[in-house]
Backbone as CSV, one residue per row, in Angstrom:
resi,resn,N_x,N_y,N_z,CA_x,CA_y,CA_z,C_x,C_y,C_z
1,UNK,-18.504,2.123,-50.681,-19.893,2.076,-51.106,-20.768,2.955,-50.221
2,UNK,-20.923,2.765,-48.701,-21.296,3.776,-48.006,-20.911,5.313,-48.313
3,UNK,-19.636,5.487,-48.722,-19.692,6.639,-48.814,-20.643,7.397,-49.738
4,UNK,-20.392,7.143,-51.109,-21.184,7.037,-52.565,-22.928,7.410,-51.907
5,UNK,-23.093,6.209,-51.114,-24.388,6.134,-51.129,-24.811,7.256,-49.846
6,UNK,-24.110,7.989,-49.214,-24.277,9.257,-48.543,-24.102,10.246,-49.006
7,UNK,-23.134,10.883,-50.171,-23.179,11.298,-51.033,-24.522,11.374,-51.634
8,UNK,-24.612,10.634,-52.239,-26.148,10.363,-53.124,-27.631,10.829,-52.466
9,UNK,-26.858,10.533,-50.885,-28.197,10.989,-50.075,-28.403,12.706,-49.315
10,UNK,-27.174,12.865,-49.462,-26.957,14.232,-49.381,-27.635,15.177,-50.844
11,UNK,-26.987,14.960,-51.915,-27.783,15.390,-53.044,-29.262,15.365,-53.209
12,UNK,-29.712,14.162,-52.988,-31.767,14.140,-53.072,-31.580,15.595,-51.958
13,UNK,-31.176,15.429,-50.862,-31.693,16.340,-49.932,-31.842,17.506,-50.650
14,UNK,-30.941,18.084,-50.669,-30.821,19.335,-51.474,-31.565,19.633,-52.269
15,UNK,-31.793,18.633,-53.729,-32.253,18.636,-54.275,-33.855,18.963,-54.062
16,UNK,-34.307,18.266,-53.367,-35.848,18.522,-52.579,-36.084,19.324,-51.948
17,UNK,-35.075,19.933,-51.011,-34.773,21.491,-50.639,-35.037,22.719,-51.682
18,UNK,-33.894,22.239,-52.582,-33.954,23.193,-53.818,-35.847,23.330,-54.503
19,UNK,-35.871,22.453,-54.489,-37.672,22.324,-55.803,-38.570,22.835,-54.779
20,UNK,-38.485,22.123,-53.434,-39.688,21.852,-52.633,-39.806,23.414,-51.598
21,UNK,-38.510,23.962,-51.297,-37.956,24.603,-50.550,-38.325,24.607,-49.111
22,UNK,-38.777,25.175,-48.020,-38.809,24.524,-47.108,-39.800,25.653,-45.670
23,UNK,-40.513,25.455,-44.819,-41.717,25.708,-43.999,-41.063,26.062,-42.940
24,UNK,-41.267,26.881,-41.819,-41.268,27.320,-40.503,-42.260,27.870,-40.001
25,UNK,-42.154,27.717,-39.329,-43.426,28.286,-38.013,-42.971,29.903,-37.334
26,UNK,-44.008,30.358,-37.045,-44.190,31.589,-36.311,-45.214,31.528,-35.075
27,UNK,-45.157,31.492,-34.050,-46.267,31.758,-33.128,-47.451,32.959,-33.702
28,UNK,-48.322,32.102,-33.590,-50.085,33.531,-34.017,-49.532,34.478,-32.419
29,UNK,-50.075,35.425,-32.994,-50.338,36.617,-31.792,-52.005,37.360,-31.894
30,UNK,-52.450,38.189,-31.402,-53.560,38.783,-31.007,-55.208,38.035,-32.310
31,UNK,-55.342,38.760,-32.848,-56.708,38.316,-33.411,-56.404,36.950,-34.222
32,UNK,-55.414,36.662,-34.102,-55.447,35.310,-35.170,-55.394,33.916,-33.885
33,UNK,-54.698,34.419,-32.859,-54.852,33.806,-31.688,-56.263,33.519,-31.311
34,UNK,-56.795,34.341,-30.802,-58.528,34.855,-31.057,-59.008,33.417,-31.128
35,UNK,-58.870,33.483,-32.617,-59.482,32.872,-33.463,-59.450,31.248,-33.684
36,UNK,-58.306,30.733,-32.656,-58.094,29.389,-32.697,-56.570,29.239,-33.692
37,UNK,-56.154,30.093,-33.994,-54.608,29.741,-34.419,-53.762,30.085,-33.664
38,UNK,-52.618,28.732,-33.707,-51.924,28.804,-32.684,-50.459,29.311,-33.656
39,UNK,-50.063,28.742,-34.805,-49.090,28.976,-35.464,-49.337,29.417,-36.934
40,UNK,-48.173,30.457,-37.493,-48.067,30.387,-38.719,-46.992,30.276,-39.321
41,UNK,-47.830,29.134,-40.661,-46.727,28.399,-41.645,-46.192,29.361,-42.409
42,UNK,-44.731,29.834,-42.926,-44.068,30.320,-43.712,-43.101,29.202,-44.757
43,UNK,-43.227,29.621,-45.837,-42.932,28.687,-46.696,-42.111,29.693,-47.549
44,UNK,-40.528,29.321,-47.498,-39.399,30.297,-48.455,-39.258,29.069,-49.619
45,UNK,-39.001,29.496,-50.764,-38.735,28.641,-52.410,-37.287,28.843,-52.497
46,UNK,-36.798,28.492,-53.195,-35.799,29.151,-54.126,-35.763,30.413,-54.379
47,UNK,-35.195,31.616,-54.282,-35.399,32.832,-54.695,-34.800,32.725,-55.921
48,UNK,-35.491,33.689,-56.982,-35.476,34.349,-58.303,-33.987,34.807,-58.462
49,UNK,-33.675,35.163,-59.668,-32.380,36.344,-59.514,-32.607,37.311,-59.291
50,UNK,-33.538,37.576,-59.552,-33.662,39.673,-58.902,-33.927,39.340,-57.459
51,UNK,-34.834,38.324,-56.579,-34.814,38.248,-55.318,-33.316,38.130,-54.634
52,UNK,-32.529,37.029,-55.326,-30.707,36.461,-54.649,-30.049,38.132,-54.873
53,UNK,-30.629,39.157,-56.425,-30.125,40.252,-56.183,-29.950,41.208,-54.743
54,UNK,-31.253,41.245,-54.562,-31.705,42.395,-53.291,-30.939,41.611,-52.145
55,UNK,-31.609,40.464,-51.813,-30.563,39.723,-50.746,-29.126,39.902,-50.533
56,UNK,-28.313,40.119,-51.744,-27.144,39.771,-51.948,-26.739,41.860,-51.318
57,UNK,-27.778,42.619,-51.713,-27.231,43.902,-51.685,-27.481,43.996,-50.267
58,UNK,-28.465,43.584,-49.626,-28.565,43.956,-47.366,-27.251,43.363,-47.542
59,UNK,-27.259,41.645,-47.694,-26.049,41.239,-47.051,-24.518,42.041,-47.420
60,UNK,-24.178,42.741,-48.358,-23.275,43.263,-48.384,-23.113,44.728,-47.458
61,UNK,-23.800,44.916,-46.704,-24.514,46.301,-46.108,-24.419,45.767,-43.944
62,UNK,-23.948,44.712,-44.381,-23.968,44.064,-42.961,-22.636,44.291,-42.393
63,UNK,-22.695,44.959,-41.507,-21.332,45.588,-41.022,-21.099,44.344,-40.114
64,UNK,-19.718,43.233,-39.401,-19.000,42.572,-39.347,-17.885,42.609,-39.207
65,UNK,-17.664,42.978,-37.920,-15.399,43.096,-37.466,-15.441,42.376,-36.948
66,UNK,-14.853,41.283,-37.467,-14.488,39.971,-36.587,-13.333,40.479,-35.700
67,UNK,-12.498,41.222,-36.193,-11.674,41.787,-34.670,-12.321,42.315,-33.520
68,UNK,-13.144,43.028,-34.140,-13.765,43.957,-32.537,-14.317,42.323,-31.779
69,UNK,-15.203,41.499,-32.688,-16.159,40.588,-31.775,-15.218,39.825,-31.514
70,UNK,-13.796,39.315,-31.767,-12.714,38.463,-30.984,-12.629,39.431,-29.523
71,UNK,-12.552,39.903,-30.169,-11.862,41.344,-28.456,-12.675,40.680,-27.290
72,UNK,-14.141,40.992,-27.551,-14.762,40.969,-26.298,-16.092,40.625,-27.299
73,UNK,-16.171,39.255,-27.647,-17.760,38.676,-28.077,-18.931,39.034,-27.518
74,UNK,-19.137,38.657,-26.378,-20.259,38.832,-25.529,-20.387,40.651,-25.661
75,UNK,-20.073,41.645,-25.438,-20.195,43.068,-25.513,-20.592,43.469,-26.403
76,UNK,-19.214,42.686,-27.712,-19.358,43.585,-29.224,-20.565,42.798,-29.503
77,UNK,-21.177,41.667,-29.423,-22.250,41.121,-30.071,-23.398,41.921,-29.784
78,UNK,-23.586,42.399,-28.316,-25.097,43.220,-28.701,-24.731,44.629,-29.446
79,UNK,-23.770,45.050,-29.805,-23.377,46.124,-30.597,-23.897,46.176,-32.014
80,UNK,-24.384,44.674,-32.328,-24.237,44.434,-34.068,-26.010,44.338,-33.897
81,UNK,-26.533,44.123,-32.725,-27.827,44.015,-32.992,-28.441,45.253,-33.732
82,UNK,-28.612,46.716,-33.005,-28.839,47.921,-33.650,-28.583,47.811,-35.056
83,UNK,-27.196,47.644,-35.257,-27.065,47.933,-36.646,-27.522,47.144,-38.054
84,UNK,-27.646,45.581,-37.221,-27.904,44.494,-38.150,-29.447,43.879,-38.418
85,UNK,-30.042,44.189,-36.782,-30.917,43.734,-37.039,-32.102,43.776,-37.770
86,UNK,-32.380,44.669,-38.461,-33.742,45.595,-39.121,-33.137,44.767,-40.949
87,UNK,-31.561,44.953,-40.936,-30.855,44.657,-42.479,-31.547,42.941,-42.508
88,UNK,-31.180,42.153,-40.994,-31.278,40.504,-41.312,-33.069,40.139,-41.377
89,UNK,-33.702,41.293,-40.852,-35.331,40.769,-40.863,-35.691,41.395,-42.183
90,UNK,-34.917,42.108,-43.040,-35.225,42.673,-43.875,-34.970,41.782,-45.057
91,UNK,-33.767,40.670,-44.947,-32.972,39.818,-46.158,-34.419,38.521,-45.878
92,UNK,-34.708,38.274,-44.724,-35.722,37.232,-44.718,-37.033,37.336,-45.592
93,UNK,-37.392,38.610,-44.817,-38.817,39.145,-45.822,-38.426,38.944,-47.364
94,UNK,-37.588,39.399,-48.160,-37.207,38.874,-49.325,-37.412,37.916,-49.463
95,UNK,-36.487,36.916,-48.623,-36.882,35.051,-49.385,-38.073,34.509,-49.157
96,UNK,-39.174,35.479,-48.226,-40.521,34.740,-48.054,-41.081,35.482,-49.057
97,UNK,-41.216,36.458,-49.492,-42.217,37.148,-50.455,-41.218,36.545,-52.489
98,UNK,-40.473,36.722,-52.391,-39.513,36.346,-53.739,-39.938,36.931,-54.977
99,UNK,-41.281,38.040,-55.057,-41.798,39.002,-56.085,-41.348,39.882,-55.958
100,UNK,-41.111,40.493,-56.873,-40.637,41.977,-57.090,-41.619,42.583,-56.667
101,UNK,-43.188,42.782,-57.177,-44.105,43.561,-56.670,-44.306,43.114,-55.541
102,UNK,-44.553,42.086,-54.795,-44.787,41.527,-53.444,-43.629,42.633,-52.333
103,UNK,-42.758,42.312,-52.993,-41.146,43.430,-52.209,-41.294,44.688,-52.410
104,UNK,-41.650,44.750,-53.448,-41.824,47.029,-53.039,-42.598,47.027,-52.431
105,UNK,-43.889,46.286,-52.563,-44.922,46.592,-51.663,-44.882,46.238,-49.807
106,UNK,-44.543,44.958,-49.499,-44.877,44.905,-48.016,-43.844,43.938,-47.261
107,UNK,-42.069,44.259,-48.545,-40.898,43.663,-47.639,-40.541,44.737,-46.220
108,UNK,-40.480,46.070,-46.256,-40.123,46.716,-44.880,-41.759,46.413,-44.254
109,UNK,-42.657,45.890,-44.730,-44.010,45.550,-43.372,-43.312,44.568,-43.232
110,UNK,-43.355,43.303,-43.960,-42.691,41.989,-43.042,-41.969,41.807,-42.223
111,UNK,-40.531,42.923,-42.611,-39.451,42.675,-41.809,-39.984,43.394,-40.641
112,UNK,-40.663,44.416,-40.581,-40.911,44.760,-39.011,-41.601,43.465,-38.320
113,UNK,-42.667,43.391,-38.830,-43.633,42.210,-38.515,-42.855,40.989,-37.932
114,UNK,-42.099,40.471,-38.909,-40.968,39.535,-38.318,-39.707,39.881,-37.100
115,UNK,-39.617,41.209,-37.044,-38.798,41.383,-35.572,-39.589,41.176,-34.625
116,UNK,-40.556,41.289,-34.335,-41.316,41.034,-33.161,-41.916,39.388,-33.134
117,UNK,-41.778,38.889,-33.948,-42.309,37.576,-34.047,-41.356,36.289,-34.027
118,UNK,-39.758,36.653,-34.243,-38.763,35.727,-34.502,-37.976,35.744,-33.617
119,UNK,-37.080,34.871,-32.702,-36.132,34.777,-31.527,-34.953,34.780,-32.412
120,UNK,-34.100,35.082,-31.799,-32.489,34.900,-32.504,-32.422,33.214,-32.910
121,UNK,-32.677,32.550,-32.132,-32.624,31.006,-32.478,-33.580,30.704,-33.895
122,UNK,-34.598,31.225,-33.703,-35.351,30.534,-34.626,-35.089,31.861,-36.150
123,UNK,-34.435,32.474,-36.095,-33.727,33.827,-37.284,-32.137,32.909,-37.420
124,UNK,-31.369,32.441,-36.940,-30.437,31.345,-36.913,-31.092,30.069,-38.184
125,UNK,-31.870,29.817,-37.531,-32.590,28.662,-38.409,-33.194,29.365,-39.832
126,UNK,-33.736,30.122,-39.967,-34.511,30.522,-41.027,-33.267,31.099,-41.862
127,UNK,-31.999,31.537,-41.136,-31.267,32.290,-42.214,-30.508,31.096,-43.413
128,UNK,-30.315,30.396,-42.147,-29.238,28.898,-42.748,-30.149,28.589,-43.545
129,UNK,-31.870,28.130,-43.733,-32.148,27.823,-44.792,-32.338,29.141,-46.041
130,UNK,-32.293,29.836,-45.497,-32.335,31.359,-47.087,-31.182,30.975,-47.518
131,UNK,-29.490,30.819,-46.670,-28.722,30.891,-47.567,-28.624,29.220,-48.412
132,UNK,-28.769,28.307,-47.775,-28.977,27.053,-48.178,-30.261,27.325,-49.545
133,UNK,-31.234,27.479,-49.437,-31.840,27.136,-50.889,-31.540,28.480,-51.764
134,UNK,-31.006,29.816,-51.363,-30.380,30.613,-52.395,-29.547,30.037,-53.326
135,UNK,-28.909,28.780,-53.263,-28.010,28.202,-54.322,-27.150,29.117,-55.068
136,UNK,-26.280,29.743,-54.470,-25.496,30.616,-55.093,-24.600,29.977,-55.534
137,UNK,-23.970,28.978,-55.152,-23.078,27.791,-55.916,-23.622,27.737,-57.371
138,UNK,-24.637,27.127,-57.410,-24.867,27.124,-58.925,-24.872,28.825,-60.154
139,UNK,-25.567,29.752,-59.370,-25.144,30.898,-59.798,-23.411,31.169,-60.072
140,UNK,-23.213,30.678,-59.606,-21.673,30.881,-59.633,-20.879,30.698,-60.542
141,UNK,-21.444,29.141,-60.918,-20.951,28.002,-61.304,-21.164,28.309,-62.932
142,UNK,-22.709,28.625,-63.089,-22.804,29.738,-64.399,-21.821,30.487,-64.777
143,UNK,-21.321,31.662,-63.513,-20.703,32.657,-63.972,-19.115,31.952,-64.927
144,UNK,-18.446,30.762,-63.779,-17.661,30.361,-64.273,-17.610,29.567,-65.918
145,UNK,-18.576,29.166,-66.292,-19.191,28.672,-67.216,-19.500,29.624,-68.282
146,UNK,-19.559,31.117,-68.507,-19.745,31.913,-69.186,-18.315,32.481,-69.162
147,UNK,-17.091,32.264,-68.257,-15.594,32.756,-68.107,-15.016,31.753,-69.274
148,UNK,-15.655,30.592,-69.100,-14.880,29.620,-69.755,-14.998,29.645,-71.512
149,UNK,-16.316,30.015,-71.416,-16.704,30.497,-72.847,-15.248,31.509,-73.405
150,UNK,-15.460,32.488,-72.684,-15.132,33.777,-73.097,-13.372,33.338,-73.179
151,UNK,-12.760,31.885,-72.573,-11.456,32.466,-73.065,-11.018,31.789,-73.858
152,UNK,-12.251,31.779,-75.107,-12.001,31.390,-76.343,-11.878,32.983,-77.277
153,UNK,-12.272,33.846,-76.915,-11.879,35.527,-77.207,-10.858,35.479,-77.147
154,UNK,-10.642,36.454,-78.441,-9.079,37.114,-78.577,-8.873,37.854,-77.986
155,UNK,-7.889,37.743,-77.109,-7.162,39.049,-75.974,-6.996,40.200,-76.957
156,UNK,-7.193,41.690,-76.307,-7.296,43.032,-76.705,-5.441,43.036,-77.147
157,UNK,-5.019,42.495,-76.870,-3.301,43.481,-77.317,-3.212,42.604,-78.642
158,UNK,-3.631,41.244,-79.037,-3.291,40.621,-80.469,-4.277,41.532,-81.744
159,UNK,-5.508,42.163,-80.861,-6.552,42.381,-81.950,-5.909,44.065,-82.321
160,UNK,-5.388,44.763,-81.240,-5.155,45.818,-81.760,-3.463,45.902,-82.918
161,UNK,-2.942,44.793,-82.219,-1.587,44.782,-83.538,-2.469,44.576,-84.761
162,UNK,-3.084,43.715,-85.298,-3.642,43.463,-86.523,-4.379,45.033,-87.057
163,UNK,-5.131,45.443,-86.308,-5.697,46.479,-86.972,-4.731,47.559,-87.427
164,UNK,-3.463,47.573,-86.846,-2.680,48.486,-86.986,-1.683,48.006,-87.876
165,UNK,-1.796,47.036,-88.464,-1.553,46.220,-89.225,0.475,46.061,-89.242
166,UNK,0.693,45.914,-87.821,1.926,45.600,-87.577,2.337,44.277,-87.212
């Protein structure tokens, strides 16, 4: 019964994740500081399919040798910063803006904006929730769901005997 009912409580989560999606903080810097703000709220949704698109194309663009970083972690890891880092502040700005026009227009401002404003710890945290409410499981789950359709289609080698009427 406990289990069931953790189960069950795992799902709302998500679920409220998924609808509600979910807030982080940024430290204010210069004139907003000024001004009596100390933090700013960022609030990522669910991304769109054309947003999980663009996301999906940095992250494939993310170079990753788990051999080299077995070798010598600590070394090869600041190696991946140069190359990765501009791609991972760049996949974030996506899940905070999630418009197409919002993204041509001021996703490479954000992502700069956000390198100077985000620690590796708190880009750790913000990524786990992009990939957490991206719900690519369910995208998926579609795709499989449109496979399943399809293998009610007649395979290409029965349709071409008939036409050839052998």
């Amino acid at each position: 019964m406990q289990e069931t009912e953790a189960i069950l409580t795992e799902s709302k989560a998500v679920d409220t994740l998924l609808n509600e999606g979910a807030i982080f903080t940024v430290e204010a810097r210069g004139l907003l500081r000024l001004f009596g703000k100390k933090s700013i709220r960022i609030h990522i949704k669910q991304p769109y399919l054309g947003t999980l698109l663009l996301i999906s194309k940095e992250y494939l663009k993310i170079h990753l040798d788990e051999t080299k970083l077995a070798e010598s972690a600590y070394q090869n890891s600041y190696m991946l910063v140069p190359e990765n880092a501009k791609r991972i502040a760049l996949i974030v700005s996506y899940a905070i803006l999630n418009n197409r026009l919002k993204i041509k227009l001021f996703s490479t401002l954000l992502a700069k904006w956000l390198m100077w404003r985000i620690n590796p710890g708190k880009l750790f945290k913000v990524m786990t929730i992009v990939v957490m409410i991206s719900n690519v499981a369910s995208f998926t789950n579609s795709i499989r769901l449109i496979q399943a359709f399809r293998m009610m289609k007649p395979k290409e080698e029965s349709l071409s005997r008939d036409s050839t009427g052998v």
